[in-house]
C-alpha positions in Angstrom: 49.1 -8.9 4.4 51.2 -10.9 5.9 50.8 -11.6 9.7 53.3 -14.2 10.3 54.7 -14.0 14.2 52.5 -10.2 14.7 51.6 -9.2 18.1 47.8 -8.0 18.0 48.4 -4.2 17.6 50.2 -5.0 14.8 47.1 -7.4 13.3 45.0 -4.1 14.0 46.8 -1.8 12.9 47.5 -3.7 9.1 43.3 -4.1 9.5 43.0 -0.2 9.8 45.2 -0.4 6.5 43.1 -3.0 4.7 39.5 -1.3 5.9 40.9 2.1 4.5 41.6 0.2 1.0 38.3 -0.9 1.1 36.9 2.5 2.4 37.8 5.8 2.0 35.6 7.9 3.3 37.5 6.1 6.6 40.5 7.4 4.8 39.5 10.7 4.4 38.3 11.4 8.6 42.1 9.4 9.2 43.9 12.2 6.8 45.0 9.8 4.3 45.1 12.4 1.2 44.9 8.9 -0.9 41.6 8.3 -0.4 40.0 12.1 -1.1 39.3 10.7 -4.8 36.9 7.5 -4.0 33.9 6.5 -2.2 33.8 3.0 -1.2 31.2 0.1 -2.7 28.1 0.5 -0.4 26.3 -2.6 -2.2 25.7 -6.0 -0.7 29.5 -7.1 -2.0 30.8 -4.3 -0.3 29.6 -5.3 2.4 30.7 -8.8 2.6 34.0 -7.5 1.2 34.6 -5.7 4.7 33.2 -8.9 6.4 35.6 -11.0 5.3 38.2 -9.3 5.8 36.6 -8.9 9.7 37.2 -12.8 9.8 40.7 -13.1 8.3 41.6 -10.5 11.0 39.7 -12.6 13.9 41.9 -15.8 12.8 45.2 -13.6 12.9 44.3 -12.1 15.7 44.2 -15.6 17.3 47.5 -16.4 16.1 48.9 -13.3 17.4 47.3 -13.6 20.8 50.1 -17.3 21.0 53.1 -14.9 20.6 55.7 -14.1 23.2 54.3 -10.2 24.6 50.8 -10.6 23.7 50.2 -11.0 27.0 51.5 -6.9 28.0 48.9 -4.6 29.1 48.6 -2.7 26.0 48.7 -5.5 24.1 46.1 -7.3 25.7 43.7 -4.4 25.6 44.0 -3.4 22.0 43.4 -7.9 21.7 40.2 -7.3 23.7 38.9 -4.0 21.7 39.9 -5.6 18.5 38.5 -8.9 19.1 35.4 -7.4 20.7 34.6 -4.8 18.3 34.9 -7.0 14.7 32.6 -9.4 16.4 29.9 -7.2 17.2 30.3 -5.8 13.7 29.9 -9.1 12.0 26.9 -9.8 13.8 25.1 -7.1 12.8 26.4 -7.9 9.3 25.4 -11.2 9.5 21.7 -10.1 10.8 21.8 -8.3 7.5 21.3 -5.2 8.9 23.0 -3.5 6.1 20.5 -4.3 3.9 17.9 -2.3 5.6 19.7 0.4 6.8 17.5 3.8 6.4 17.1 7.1 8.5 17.6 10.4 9.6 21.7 9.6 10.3 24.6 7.0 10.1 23.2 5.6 7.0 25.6 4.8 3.4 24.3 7.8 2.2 24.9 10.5 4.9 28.5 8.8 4.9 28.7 10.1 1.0 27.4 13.4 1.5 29.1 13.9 5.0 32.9 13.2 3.8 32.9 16.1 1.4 32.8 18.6 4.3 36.3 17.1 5.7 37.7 16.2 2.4 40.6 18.4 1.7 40.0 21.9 -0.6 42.7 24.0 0.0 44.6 23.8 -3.3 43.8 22.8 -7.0 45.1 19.7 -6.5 42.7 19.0 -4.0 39.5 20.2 -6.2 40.6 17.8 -8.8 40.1 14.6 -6.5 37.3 16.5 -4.7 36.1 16.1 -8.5 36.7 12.6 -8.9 35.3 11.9 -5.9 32.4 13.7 -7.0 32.2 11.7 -10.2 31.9 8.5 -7.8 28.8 9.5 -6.2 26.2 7.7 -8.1 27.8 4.4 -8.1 27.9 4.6 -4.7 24.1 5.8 -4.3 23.6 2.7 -6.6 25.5 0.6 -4.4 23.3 1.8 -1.3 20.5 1.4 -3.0 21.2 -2.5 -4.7 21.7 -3.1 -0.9 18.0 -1.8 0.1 16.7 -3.9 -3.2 18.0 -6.9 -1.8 16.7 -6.1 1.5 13.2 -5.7 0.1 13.5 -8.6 -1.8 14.3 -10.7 1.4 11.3 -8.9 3.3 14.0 -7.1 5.2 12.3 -3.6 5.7 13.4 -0.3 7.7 11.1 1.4 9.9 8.5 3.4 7.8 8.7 6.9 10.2 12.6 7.0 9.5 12.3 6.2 5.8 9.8 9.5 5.2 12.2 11.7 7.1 15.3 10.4 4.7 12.8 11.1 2.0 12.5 14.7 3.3 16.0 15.1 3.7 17.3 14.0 -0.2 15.0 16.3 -1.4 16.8 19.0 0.7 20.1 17.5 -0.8 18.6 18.0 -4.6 17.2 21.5 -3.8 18.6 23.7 -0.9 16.5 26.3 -2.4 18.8 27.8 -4.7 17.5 26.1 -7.6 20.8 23.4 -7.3 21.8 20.6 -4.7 23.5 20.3 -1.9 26.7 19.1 -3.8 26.3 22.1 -6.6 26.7 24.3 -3.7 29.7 22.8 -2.2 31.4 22.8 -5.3 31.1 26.3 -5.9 33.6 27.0 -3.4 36.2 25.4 -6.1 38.3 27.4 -8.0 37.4 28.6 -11.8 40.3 26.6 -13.3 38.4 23.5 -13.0 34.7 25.2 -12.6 33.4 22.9 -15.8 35.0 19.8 -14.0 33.2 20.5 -10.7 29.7 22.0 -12.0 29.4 18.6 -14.0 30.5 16.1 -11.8 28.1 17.7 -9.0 25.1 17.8 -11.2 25.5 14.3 -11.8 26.0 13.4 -8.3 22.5 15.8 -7.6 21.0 13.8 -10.4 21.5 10.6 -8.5 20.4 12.2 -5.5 16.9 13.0 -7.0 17.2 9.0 -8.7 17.6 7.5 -5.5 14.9 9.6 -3.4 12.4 9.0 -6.1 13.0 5.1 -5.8 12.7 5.5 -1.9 9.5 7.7 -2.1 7.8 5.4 -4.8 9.4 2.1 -4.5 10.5 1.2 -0.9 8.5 3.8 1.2 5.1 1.8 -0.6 6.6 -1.6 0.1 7.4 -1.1 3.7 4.6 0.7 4.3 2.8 -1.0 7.4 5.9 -2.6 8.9 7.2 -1.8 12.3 8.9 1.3 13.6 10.4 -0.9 16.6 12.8 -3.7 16.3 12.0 -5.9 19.0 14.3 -7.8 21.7 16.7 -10.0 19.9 17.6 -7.2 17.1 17.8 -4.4 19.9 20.1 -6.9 21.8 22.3 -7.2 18.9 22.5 -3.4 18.1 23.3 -2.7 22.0 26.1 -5.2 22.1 27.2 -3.3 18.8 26.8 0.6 20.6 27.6 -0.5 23.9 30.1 -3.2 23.9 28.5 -5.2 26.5 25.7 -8.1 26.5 23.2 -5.8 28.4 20.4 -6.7 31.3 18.3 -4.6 29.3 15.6 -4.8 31.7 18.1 -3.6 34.5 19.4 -0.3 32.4 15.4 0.4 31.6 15.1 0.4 35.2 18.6 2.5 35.5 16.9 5.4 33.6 13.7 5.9 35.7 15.8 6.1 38.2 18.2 8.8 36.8 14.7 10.6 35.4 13.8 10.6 39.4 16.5 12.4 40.8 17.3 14.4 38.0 13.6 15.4 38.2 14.1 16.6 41.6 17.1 18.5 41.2 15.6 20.5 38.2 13.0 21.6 40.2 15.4 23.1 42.8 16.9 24.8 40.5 13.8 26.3 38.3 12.8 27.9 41.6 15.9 29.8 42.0 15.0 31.4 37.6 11.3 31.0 38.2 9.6 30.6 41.8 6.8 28.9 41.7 7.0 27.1 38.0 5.0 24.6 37.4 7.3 22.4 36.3 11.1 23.0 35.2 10.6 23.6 31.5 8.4 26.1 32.5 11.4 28.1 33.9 13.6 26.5 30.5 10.4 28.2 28.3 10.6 31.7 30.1 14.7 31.6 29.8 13.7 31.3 25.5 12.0 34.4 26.2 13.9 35.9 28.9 17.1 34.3 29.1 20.7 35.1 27.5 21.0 34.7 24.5 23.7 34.7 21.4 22.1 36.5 17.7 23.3 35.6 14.8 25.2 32.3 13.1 28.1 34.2 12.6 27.7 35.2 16.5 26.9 31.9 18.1 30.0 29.7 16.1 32.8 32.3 17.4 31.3 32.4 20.5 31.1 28.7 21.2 34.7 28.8 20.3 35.5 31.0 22.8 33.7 28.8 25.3 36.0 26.3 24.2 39.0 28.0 24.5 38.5 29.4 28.2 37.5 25.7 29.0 41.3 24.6 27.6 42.8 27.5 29.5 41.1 26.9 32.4 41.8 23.1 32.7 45.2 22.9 31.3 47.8 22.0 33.9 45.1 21.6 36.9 42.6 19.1 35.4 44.0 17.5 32.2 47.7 17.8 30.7 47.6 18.6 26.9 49.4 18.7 24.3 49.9 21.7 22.3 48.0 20.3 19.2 45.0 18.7 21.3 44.4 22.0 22.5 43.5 23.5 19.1 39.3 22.6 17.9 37.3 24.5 15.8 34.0 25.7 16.1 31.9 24.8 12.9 28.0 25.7 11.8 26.4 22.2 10.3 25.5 22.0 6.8 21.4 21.6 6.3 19.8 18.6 5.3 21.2 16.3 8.8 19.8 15.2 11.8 18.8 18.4 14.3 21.9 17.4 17.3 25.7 18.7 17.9 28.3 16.9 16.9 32.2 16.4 16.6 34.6 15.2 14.2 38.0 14.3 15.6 41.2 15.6 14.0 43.1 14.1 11.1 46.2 11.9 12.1 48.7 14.5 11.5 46.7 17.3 13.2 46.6 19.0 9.9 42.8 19.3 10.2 42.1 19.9 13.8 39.1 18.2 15.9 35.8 20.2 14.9 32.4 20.6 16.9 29.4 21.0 14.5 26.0 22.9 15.3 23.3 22.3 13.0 21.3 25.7 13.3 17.5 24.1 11.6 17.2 27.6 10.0 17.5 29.7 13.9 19.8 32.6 13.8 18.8 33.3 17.8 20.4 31.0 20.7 19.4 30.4 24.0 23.2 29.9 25.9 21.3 27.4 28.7 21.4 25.2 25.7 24.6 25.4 24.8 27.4 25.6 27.6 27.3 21.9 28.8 26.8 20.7 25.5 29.7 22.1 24.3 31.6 20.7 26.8 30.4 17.2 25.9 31.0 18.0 22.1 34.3 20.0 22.7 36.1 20.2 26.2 36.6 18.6 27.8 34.1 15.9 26.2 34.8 14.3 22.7 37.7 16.4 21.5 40.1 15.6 25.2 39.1 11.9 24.4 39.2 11.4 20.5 42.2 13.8 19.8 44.1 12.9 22.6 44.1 8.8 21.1 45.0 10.5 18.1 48.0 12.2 19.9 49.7 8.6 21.4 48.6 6.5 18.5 52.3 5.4 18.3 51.8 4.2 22.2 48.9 2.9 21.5 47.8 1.3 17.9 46.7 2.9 15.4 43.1 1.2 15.3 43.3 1.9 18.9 43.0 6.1 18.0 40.9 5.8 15.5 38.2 3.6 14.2 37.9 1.1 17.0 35.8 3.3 19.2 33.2 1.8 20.9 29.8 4.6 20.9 29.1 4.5 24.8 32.8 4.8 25.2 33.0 8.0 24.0 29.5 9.4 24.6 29.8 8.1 28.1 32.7 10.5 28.6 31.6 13.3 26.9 28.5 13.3 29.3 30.6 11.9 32.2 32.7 15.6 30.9 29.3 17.6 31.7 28.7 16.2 34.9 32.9 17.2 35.8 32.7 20.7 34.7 29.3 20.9 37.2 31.5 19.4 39.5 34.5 21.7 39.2 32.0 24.6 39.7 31.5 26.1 36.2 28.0 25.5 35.8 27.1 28.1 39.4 24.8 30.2 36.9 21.7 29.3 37.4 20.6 28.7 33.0 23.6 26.9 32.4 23.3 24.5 35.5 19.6 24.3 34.3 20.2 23.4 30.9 22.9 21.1 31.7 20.4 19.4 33.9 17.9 19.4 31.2 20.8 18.0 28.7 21.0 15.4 32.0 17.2 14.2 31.5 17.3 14.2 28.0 20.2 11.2 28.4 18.1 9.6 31.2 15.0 9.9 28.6 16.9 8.2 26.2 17.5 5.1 28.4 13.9 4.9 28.9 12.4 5.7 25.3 14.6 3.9 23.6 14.6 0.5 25.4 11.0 1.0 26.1 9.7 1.4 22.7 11.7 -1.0 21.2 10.6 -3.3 23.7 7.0 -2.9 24.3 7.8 -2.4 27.7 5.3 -1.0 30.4 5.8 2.1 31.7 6.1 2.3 35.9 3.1 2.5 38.0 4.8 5.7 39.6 5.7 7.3 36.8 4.1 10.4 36.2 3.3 9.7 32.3 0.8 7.3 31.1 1.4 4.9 34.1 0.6 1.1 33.6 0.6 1.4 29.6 2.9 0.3 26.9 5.3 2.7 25.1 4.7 3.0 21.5 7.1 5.8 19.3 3.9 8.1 19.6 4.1 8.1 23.5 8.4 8.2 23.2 7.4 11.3 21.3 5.4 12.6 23.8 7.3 12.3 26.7 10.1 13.4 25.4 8.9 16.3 24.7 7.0 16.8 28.0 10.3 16.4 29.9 12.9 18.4 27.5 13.6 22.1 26.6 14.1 21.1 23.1 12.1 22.5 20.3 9.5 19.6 18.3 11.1 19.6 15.4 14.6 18.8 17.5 12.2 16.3 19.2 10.6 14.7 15.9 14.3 14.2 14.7 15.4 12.5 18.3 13.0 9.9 18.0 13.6 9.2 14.3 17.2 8.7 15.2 16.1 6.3 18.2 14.2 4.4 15.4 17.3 4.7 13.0 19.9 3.5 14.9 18.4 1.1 18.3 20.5 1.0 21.1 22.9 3.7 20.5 20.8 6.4 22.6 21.0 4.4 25.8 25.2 4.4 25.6 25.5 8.1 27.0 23.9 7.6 30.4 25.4 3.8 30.5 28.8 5.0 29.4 28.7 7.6 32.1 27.7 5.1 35.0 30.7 3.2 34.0 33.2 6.0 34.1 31.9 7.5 37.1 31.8 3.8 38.9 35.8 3.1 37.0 37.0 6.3 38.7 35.3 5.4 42.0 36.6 2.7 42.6 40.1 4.3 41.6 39.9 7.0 44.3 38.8 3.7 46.9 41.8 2.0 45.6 43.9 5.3 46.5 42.5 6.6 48.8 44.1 10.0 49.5 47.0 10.0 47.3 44.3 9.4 44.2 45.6 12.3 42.0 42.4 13.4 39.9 44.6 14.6 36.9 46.8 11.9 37.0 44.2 9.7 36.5 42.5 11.6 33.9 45.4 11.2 31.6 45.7 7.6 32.1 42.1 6.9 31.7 42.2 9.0 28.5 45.1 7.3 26.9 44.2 3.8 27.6 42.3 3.9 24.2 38.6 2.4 24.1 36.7 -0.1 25.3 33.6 -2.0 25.7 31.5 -1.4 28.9 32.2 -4.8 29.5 36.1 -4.4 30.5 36.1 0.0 30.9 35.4 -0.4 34.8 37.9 -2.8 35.2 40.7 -0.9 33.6 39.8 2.5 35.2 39.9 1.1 38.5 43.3 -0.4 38.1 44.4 3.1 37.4 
């Protein structure tokens, strides 16, 4: 690709191009109907294919950054994002992170399973590359697992905890109880003129889902076995900078969280009284609303209402909060498919709109819902959280770049909105009932947990002297475990598969309560700077089409709003 005299959107844009060559399951979330037939090369040359085409684009990049223009605002910030986001991905590549990369989540293999449920099926046309995409699975199982070889090999080991819970989870994938795997079942949906097609391409792609768990359960689960669950200073570093987009005090944001559990603590209590007076402690009151409280029955039930609670949100905020455009305002409400990590989640829209933005609720076998745990989170997963953000980039990707709306998102960008979206709907007096404002509270602490679990374990560090957990001692995953669950509604098996993710992905957690510091400090400063003519919706808008970026530079841009 020639980059002769390109300005840096256009350098990131023909790298969006290049990565979805190289990766089409990127593709596939973009809408690029190209890609619905392939799977991309997860094994170590994979991997160094993407890196080098990470460095060509840094040494273009600084050619375009000379050009006449380059210095415009929107130029200069898709420079920074670019620039900033390649180099924290090469560095984790470089660490060789890839070659150890095992858990519950955001591994090679979820990526494989994962893209089937957005790949197109509407039409024949689109069963047959669903088909040949199928027929690609178990070289790119292979792939993964050449890469995890080579890790071994170089004494390069996952955590042991989040290696037994991906064993648990490919055997789901190779029996979901129905006698056939996770893919047999997805391509039942297809139609009978290619049913032989489909019914053999999945059973090969469930046979190397039962090949590759039996090498993790006999081969790397043994060889790892003893190794750390914790990744210590320097990799947690890295992996921050990489989540966060920001060289973190580490020791500050640690310190950050206890405060946040503090004051959250306090306000919980406040509120429990007004379910429960006299509960010992909030999640008492949070345990008497599972028995007591409202809840939604049925799966069927819960997924049309949480789209309802999506759509009075748009109604409600339209034209007084946010201004949207008619396709931003469509999202879907979506159950989860079984065999993935126990949280919410959102998938943003195709380019073209074609598939709209989707929220995802994994139901771990409940057909009963309390609504305390719902509301805010669906307005961190929905609206106004990830879909406002994510499909509103995707709306002025021309104005922007096109890497700008899609894959150069940095994680505590967008989390930090989504829960800085939470803490606005509180704000604009939707969360009066006294469950929801609980359990958005709750959802609150669990962020501020996060900070502090996750830093702290990975750390070693020593828990305060006026905390009221374990004072003076050193956190370990057992004691994350524990006081996770001593401070959160959730169920144990939702907290089990928290802390595997914590151990799966480091630094990532700690980017929701970070992000949201930095919005609510960017929009701060904003209303200073204005003073009474700062127009809240105005600045919404601007702040949500400025495309992302790092902690490091968000502040600054949303206070020159």
């Amino acid at each position: 690709m020639s980059q002769t005299n390109s300005l840096p959107r256009e350098v990131a844009d023909a790298y969006v191009d290049a990565l979805i060559a190289l990766d089409p399951v990127t593709g596939t979330y973009l809408g690029v109907k190209e890609s619905s037939n392939r799977l991309p090369d997860t094994s170590p040359a994979g991997q160094e294919k993407l890196a080098e085409l990470q460095r060509a684009t840094l040494a273009r990049l600084d050619e375009a950054e000379r050009q006449p223009g380059a210095d415009s605002d929107i130029e200069r910030r898709c420079a920074r994002l670019l620039r900033e986001r390649l180099t924290a991905e090469l560095a984790v590549h470089e660490a060789d992170e890839g070659l150890r990369s095992v858990g519950n989540m955001a591994t090679a293999a979820h990526s494989v399973r994962e893209v089937f449920t957005v790949t197109p099926s509407q039409t024949d046309e689109d069963w047959a590359a669903i088909a040949e995409r199928l027929r690609a699975v178990p070289a790119a199982f292979a792939g993964y697992r050449e890469s995890l070889a080579l890790g071994l090999e170089r004494k390069l080991y996952a955590a042991p905890r989040p290696t037994a819970t991906f064993v648990e989870q490919l055997t789901e994938w190779a029996d979901t109880g129905e006698g056939r795997g996770w893919f047999e079942d997805f391509a039942a949906d297809g139609p009978e003129a290619l049913r032989a097609e489909l019914d053999e391409a999945a059973r090969a792609a469930t046979a190397s889902v039962v090949e590759l768990r039996d090498w993790m359960r006999d081969v790397y689960a043994p060889t790892i076995e003893g190794a750390s669950n914790t990744v210590g200073r320097d990799r947690y570093a890295r992996w921050a900078r990489y989540f966060n987009g920001t060289d973190l005090d580490l020791d500050e944001a640690y310190a950050y969280g206890w405060s946040e559990f503090h004051r959250l603590l306090g306000e919980m209590k406040r509120e429990a009284e007004k379910i429960l007076p006299g509960a010992e402690t909030p999640w008492v009151a949070l345990k008497h609303l599972d028995e007591h409280g409202t809840r939604i029955e049925g799966v069927d039930e819960v997924r049309e209402w949480l789209q309802g609670l999506m759509d009075q949100a748009i109604e409600s905020l339209d034209g007084t909060h946010f201004e949207l455009a008619e396709r931003v305002r469509r999202v879907e409400a979506r159950i989860a498919p079984p065999g993935g990590a126990a949280a919410p989640y959102y998938t943003a829209p195709s380019e073209d709109f074609s598939r709209p933005g989707r929220t995802w609720l994994p139901t771990m076998g409940q057909t009963s819902f309390p609504a305390y745990d719902l509301v805010s989170t669906w307005y961190h997963e929905g609206v106004p959280g990830h879909h406002l953000q994510l499909a509103q980039w995707v709306h002025i990707a021309d104005s922007l770049s096109r890497y700008q709306a899609t894959v150069g998102i940095v994680s505590a960008n967008a989390e930090g909105w989504a829960l800085y979206a939470e803490r606005l709907m509180d704000e604009l007096g939707f969360l009066t009932d006294a469950e929801q404002r609980l359990g958005y509270l709750d959802a609150q602490m669990m962020r501020a947990a996060r900070v502090i679990v996750d830093i702290g374990m990975h750390l070693e560090l020593e828990i305060p002297a006026d905390s009221p957990f374990h004072p003076g001692e050193r956190w370990t995953p057992e004691l994350a475990q524990e006081f996770f669950g001593a401070h959160s509604s959730r169920p144990a098996d939702f907290v089990e598969s928290e802390l595997t993710r914590y151990l799966t992905i480091p630094g990532q957690a700690i980017g929701y309560k970070l992000g949201e510091r930095a919005w609510l400090l960017g929009r701060e400063k904003a209303r200073q700077r204005h003073g009474e003519a700062f127009d809240l919706k105005a600045w919404h808008m601007a702040a949500l089409s400025q495309g992302s970026l790092g902690l490091d530079d968000l502040v600054d841009e949303l206070a020159q709003l």
